[in-house]
N, C-alpha and C positions, 0 to 999 in steps of 0.2 A: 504494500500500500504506500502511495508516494505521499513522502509528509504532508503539502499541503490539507490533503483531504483528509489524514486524520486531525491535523488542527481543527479545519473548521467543523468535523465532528464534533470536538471538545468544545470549540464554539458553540454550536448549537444546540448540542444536548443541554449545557452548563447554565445558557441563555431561557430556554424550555422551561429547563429544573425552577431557576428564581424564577422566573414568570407564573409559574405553578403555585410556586411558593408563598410568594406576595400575590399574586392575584388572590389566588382563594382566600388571603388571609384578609383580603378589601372584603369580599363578599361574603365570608362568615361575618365579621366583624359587622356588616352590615344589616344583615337579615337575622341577626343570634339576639335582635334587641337586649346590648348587654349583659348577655349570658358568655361568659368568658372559656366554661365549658365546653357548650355547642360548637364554639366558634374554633376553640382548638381542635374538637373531633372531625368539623370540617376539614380545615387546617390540613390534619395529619391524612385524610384519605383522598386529599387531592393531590399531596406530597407523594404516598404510597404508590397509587395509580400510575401519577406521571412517570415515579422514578423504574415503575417495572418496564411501563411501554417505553423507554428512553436508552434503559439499558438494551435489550431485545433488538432494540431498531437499530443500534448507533455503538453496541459491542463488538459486531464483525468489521466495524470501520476502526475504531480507533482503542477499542476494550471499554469503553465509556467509563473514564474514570471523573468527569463532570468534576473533581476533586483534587488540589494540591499535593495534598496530604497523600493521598491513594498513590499519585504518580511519582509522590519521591519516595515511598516505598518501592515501587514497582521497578523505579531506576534503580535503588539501590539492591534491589536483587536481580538488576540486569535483564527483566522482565521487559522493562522500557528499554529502549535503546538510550545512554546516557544523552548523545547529544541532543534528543529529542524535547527534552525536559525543558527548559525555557521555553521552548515554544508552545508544549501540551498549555506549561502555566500561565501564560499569556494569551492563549487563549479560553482556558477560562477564567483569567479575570474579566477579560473584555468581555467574555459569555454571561459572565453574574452581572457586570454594570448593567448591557443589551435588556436582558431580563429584565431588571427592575425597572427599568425606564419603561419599556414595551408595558408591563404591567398597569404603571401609573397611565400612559397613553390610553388605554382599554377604558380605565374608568375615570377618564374627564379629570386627575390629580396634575398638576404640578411635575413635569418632566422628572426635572432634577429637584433634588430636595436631599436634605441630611434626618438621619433619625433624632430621637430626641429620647429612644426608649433606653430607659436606664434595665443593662443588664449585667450584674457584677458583682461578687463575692467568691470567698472560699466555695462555697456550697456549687456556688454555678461552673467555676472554675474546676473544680473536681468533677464536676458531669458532664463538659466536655472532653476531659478526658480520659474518663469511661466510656464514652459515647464514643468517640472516635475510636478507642483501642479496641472495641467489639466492633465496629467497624470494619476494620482491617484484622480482625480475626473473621468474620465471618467471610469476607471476601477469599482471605487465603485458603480457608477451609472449604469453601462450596467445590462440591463434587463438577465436574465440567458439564456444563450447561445449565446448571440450578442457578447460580449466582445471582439473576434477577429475580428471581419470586424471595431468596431468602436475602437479601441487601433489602427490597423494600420490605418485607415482613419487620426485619430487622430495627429500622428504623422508623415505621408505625409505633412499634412497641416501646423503643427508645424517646419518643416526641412525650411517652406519658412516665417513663420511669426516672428521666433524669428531671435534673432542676430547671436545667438550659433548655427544656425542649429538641436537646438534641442538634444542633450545627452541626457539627462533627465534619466540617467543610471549612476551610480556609476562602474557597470562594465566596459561598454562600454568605460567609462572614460579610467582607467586602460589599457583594452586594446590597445584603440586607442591613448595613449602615448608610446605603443610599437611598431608603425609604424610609421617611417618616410615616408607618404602619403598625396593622398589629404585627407583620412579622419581624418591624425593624430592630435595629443595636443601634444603642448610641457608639461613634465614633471614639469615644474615647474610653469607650468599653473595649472596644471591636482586638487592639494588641495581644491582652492577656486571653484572651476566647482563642486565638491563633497560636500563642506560646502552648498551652493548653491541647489543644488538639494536636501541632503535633507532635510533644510529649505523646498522649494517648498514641498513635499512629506508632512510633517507637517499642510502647507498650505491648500493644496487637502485636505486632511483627515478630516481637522477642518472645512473647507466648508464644504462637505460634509453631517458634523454630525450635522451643523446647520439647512439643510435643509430638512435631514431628517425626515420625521415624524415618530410616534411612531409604525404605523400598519406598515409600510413600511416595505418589506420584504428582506430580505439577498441578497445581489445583489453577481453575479458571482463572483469570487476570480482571473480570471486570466488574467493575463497582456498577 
């Protein structure tokens, strides 16, 4: 596959992903008449959906890793081609900005815009990285071709056990501090939420490689 096109893979899926993300979270947020509940269940099964149909479509293009964090693992196990990584990560940051913008466009908001939602503490900072290191445990471990049904299972389930709701994305990070929504981070939250994750990513990976055994074979690559 010639690089360009799994960039803009990465682009698009990544783009997709926050667009899913933040949009649903306009239109729970909307119709949940401040039921903050609703709105997160919403939230989580428009996330779910997008991320399985995203991976499925856009993993034999580029592995769909929609994710930083996923793709310096996957270079660092030579999974990714090293030189590839800047580019993967470049395009999705520009994938999560595209998203969010697109999202706000959809529903009549304010292009550009910064968040305002305060998200930050120990507490939250520790379930990003849980969140991400089950992340990248579940990814390394899906048997080849499950990866999509158990990454979005994964992280439906993650949206309600963590603090954080679950980021567990560097991108997503990024992006969802350029919505003031219910899905956004304020900006000066957004550093530690990213130290954080990829810590966790680290985490996953070294689980992982303990559990591994030696015959055990290459588990699928895509988030």
């Amino acid at each position: 596959m010639t690089p360009w096109r799994t960039y803009l893979a990465e682009l698009v899926g990544t783009a997709a992903l926050l667009c899913a993300v933040i949009g649903s979270g306009v239109m729970a947020e909307t119709l949940s008449a401040g039921n903050t509940g609703v709105a997160l269940i919403a939230n989580t099964l428009a996330t779910v959906f997008a991320l399985y149909v995203l991976i499925e479509t856009l993993g034999p293009v580029s592995g769909a890793h929609f994710n930083p964090a996923v793709s310096l693992v996957m270079a660092w196990r030579k999974d990714l081609a090293r030189e590839r990584l800047i580019g993967y990560i470049a395009a999705q940051l520009m994938g999560a900005a595209l998203g969010a913008w697109l999202a706000h466009a959809m529903f009549d908001l304010a292009i550009f815009q910064w968040s305002h939602k305060a998200r930050t503490g120990h507490g939250q900072w520790l379930a990003e990285a849980v969140a991400t290191a089950g992340l990248l445990f579940v990814i390394l471990r899906s048997p080849a071709g499950k990866a999509s049904g158990l990454v979005a299972c994964y992280i439906g389930a993650a949206y309600w056990f963590t603090a954080s709701t679950s980021f567990a994305n560097p991108a997503a990070v990024f992006g969802r501090m350029m919505s003031d929504t219910f899905a956004g981070i304020s900006p000066v939250d957004a550093p530690a939420f990213v130290l954080a994750e990829l810590f966790g990513a680290m985490l996953g990976l070294t689980l992982h490689s303990v559990l591994r055994s030696d015959s055990q074979p290459n588990p699928s690559q895509s988030d």
